[in-house]
TORMARVO-515605 format. One record per atom (N, C-alpha, C): residue in three letters; x, y, z negated. Coordinates in nm, 2 decimals, padded with zeros to 4 digits. Layout:
BEGIN
 residu      x      y      z
    ALA      X      Y      Z
...
This chain:
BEGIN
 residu      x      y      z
    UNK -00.93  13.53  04.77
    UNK -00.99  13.65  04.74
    UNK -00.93  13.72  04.62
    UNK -00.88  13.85  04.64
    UNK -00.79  13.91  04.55
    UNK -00.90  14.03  04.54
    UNK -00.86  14.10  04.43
    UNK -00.92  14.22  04.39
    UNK -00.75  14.31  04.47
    UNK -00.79  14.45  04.43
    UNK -00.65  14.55  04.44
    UNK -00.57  14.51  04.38
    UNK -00.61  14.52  04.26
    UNK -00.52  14.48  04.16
    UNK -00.41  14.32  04.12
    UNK -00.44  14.24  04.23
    UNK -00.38  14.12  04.30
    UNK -00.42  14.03  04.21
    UNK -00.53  14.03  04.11
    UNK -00.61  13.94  03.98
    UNK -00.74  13.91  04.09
    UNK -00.77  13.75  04.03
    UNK -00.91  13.68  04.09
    UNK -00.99  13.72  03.94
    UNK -01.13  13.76  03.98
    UNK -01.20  13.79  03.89
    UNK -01.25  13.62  03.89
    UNK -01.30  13.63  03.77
    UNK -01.37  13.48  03.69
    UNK -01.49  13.42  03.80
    UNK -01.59  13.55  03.86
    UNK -01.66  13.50  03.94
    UNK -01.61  13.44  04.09
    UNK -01.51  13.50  04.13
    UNK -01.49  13.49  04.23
    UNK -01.42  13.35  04.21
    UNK -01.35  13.29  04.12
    UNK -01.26  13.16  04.09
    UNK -01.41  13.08  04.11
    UNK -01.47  13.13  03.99
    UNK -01.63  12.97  04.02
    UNK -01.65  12.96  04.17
    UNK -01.65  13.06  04.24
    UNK -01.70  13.04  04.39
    UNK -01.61  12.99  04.45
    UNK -01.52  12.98  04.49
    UNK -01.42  12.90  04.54
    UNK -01.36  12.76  04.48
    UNK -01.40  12.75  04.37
    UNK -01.39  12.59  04.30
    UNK -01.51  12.51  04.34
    UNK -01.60  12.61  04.32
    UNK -01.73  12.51  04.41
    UNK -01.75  12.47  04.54
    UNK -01.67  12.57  04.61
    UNK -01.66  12.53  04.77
    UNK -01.55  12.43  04.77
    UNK -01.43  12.47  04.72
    UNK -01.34  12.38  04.72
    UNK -01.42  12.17  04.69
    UNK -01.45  12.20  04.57
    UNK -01.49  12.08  04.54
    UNK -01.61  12.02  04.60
    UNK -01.68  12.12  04.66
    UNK -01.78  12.05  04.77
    UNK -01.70  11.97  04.91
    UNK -01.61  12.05  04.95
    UNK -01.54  11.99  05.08
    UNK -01.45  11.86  05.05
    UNK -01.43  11.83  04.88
    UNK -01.34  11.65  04.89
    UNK -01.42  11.60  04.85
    UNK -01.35  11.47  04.95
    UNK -01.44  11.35  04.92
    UNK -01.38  11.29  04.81
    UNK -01.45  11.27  04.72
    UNK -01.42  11.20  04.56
    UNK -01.47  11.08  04.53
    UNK -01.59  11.10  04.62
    UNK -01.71  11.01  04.58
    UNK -01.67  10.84  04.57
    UNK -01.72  10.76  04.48
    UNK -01.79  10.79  04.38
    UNK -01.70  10.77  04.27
    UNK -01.57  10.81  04.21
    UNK -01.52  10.83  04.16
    UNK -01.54  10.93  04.07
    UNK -01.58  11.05  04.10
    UNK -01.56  11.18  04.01
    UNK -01.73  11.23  04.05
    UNK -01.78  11.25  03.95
    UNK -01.94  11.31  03.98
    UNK -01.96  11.46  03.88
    UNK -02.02  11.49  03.92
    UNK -02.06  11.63  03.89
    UNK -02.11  11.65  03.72
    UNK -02.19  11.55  03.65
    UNK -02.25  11.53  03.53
    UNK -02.22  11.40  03.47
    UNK -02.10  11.34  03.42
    UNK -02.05  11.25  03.35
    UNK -02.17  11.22  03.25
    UNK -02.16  11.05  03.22
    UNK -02.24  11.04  03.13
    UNK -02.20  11.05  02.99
    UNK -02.23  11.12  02.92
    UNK -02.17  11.17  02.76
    UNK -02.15  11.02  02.70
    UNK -02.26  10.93  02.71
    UNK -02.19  10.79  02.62
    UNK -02.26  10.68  02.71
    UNK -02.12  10.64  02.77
    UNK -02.17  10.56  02.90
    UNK -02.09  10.43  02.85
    UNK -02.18  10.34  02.93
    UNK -02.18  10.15  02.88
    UNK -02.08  10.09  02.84
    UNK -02.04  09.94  02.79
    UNK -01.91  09.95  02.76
    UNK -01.91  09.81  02.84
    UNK -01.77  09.84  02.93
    UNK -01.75  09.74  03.02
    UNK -01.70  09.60  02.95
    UNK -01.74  09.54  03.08
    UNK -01.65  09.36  03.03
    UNK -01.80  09.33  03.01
    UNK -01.79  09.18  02.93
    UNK -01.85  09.08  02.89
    UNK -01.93  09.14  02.79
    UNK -02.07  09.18  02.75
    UNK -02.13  09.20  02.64
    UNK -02.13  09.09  02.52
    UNK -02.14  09.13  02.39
    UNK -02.11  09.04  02.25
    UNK -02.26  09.03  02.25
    UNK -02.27  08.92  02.21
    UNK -02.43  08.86  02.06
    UNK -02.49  08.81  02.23
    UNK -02.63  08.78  02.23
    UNK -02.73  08.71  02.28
    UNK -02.71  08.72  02.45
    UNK -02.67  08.88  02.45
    UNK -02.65  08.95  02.63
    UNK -02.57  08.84  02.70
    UNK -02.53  08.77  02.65
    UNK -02.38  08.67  02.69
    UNK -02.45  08.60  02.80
    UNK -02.52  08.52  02.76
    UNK -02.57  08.39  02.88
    UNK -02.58  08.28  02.80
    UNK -02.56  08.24  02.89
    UNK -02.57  08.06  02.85
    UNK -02.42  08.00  02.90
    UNK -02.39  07.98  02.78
    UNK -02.23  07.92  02.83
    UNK -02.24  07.83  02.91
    UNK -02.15  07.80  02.98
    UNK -02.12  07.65  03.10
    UNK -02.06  07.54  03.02
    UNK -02.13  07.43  03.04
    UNK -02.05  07.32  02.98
    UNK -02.04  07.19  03.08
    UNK -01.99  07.09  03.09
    UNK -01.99  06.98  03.14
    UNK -02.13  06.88  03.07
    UNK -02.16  06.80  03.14
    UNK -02.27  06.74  03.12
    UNK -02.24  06.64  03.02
    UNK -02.29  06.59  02.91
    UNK -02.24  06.47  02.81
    UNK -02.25  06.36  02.89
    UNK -02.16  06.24  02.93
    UNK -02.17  06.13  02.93
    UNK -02.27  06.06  02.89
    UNK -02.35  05.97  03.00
    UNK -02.42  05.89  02.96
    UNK -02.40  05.72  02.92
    UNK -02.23  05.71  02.92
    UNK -02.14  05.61  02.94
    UNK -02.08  05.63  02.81
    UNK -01.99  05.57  02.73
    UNK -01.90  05.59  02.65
    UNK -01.85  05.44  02.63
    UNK -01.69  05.43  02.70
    UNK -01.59  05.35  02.72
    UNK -01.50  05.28  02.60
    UNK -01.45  05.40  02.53
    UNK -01.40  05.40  02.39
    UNK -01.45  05.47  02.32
    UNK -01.43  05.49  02.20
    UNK -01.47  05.58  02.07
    UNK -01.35  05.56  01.97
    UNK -01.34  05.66  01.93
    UNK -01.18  05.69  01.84
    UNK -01.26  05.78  01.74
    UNK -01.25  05.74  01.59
    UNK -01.19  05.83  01.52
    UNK -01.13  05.93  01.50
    UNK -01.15  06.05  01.47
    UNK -01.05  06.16  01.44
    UNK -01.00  06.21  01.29
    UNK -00.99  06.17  01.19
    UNK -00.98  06.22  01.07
    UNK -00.89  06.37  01.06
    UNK -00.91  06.43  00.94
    UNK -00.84  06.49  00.92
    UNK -00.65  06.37  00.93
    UNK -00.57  06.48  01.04
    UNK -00.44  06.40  01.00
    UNK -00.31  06.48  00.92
    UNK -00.35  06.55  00.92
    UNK -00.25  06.71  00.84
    UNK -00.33  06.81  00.77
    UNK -00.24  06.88  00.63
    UNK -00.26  06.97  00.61
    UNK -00.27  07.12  00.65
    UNK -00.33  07.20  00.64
    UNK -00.30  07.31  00.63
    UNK -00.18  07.35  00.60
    UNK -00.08  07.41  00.67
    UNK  00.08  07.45  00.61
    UNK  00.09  07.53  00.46
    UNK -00.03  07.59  00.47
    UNK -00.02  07.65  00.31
    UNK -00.07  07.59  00.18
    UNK -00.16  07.47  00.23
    UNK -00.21  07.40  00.12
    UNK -00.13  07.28  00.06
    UNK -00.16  07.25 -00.06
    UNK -00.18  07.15 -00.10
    UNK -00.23  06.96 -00.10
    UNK -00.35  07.05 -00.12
    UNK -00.43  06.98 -00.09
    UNK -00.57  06.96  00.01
    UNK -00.59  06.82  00.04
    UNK -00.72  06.84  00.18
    UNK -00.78  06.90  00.16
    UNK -00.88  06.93  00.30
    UNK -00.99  07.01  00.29
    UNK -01.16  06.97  00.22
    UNK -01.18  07.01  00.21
    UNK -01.35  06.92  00.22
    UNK -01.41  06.89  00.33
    UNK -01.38  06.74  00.35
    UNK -01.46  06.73  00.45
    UNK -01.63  06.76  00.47
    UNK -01.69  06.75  00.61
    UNK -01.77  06.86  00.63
    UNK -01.85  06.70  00.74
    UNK -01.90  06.74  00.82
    UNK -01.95  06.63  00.92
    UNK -01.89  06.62  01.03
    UNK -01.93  06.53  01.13
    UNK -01.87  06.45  01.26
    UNK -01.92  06.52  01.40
    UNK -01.82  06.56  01.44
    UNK -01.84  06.65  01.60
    UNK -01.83  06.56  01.72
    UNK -01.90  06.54  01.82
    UNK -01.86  06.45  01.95
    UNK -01.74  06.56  02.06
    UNK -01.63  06.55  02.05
    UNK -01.61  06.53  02.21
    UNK -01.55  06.44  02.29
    UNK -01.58  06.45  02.42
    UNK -01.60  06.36  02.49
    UNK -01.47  06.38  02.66
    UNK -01.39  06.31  02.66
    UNK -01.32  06.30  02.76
    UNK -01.33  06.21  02.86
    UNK -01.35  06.25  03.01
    UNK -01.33  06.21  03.12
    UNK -01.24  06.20  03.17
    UNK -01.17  06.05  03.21
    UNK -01.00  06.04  03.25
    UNK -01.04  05.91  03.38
    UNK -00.91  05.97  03.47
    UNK -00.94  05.87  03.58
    UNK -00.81  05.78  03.57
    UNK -00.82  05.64  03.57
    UNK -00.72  05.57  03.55
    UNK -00.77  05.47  03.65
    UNK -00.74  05.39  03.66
    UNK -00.81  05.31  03.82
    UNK -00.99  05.30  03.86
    UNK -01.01  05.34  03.71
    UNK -01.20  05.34  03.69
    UNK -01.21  05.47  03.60
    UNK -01.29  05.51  03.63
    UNK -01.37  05.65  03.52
    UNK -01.38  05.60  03.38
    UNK -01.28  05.62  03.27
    UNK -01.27  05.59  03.18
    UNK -01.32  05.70  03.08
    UNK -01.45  05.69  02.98
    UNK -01.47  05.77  02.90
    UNK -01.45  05.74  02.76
    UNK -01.37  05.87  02.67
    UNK -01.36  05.86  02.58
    UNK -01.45  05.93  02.48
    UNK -01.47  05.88  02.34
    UNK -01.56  05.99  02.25
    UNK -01.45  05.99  02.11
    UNK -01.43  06.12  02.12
    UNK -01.35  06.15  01.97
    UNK -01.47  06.17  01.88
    UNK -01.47  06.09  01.79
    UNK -01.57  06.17  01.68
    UNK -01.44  06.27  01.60
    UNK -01.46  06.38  01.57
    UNK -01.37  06.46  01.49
    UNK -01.39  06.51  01.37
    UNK -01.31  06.44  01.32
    UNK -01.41  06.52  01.13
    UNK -01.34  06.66  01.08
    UNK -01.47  06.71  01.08
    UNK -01.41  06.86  01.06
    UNK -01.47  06.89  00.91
    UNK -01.42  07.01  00.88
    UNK -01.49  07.04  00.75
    UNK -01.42  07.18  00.72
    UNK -01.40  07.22  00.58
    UNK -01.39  07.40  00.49
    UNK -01.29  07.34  00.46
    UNK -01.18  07.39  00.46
    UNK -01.04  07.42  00.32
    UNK -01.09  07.46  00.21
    UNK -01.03  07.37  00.09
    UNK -01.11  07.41 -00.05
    UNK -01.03  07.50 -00.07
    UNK -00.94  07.54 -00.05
    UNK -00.85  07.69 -00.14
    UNK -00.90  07.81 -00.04
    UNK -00.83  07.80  00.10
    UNK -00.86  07.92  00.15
    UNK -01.04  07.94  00.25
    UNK -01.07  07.83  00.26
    UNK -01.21  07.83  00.34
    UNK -01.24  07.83  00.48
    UNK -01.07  07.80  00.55
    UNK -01.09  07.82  00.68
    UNK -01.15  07.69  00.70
    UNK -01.20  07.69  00.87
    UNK -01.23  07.54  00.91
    UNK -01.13  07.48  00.95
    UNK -01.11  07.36  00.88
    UNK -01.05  07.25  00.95
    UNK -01.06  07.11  01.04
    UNK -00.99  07.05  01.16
    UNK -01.03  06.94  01.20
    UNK -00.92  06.88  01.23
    UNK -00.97  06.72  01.22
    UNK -00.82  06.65  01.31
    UNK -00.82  06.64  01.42
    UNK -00.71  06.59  01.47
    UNK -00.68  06.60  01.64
    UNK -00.54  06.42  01.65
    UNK -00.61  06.42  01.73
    UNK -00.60  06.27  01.81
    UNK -00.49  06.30  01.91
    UNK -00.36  06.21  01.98
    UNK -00.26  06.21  02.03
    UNK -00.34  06.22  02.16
    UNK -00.46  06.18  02.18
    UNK -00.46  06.17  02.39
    UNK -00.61  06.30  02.36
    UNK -00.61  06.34  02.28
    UNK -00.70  06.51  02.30
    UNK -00.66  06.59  02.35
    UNK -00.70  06.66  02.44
    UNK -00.63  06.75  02.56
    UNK -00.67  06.89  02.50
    UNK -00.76  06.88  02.42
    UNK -00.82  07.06  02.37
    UNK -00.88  06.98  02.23
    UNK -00.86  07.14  02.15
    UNK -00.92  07.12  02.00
    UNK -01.13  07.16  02.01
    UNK -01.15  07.19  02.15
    UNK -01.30  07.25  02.17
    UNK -01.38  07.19  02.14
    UNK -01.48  07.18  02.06
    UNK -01.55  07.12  02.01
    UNK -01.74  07.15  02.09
    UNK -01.74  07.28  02.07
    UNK -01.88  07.33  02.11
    UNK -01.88  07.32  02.25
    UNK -01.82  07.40  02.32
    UNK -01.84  07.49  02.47
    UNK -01.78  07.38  02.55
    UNK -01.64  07.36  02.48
    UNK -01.56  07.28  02.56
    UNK -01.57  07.13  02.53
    UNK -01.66  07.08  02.46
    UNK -01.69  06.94  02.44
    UNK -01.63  06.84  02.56
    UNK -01.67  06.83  02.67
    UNK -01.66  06.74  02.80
    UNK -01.53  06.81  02.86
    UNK -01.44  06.74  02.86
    UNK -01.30  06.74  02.92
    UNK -01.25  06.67  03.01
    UNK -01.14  06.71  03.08
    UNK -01.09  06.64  03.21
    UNK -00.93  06.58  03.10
    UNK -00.98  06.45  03.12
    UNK -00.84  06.36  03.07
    UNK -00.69  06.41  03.13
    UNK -00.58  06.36  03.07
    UNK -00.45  06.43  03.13
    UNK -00.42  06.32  03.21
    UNK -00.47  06.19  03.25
    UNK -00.44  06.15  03.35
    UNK -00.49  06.19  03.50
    UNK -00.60  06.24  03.48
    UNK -00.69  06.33  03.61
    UNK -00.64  06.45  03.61
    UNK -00.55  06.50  03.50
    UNK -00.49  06.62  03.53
    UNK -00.37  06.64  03.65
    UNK -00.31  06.52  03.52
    UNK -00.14  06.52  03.62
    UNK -00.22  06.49  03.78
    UNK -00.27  06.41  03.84
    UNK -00.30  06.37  03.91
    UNK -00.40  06.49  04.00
    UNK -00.43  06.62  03.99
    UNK -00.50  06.68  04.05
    UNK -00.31  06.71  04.01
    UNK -00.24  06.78  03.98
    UNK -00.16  06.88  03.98
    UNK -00.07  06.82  04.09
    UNK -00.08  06.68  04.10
    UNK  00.04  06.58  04.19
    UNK -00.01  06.65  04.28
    UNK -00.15  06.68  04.36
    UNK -00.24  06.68  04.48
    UNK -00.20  06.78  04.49
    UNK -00.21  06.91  04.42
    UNK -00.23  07.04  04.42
    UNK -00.07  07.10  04.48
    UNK  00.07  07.04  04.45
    UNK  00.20  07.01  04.46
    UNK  00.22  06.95  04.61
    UNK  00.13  06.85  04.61
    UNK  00.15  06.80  04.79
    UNK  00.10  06.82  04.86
    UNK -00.04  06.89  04.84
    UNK -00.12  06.92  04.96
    UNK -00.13  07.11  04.98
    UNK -00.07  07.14  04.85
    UNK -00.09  07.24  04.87
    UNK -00.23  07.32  04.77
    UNK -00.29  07.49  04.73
    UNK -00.42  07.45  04.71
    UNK -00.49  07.54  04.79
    UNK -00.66  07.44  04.71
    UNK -00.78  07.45  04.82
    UNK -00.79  07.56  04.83
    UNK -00.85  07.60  05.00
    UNK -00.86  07.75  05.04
    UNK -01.02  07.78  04.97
């Protein structure tokens, strides 16, 4: 729609942007009244979370190991202050369900304050809370052999 003058007046553009935009399909991509301050995706922070997933503690415990602090901090000096004893617990299959319990002594760096803990040669993860109960690296290699020859599960 042209005037004489070969110019679209302002009204006549709104009427034809609103027909235009009635006839595509957008939906539900593009909506008519956006929300001015709308949700923030992903994983919500603090309590909204859930309930983390963990493996069930062992009612068994096969060995038990020590974990001391075994190194420093690269920037320090000197050790940290030790602090108290964390359980985790590894599940390894070796001809029998072999369970391990690291006790891990953790504690505060006296200079800079971060937390520190030791770590043991057959510990598969430093996780202490969430990830307490672990899959040993012999049940690893050994699902990865399966996973390699059979293929993986559909």
């Amino acid at each position: 729609m042209f005037t004489k003058t070969g110019c679209q007046s302002p009204l006549q553009k709104l009427v034809e942007d609103a027909v235009r935009k009635r006839q595509r399909n957008t939906a539900p991509f593009s909506r008519d009244n956006p929300n001015r301050i709308p949700k923030q995706r992903g994983v919500k922070p603090g309590d909204q979370y859930g309930q983390q997933a963990t493996r069930p503690t062992p009612l068994k415990v096969d060995e038990q190991i020590a974990v001391p602090f075994a190194v420093l901090l690269p920037a320090l000096r000197e050790p940290g202050d030790p602090g108290d004893h964390q359980a985790q617990y590894q599940e390894d299959i070796v001809r029998v369900t072999l369970v391990r319990r690291f006790d891990v002594e953790v504690g505060v760096c006296a200079s800079c304050g971060r937390s520190v803990q030791g770590r043991h040669p057959l510990q598969t993860s430093d996780a202490l809370h969430v990830g307490q109960v672990q899959i040993g690296p012999e049940a690893l290699s050994l699902a990865a052999l399966w996973k390699q020859r059979d293929g993986p599960v559909p």
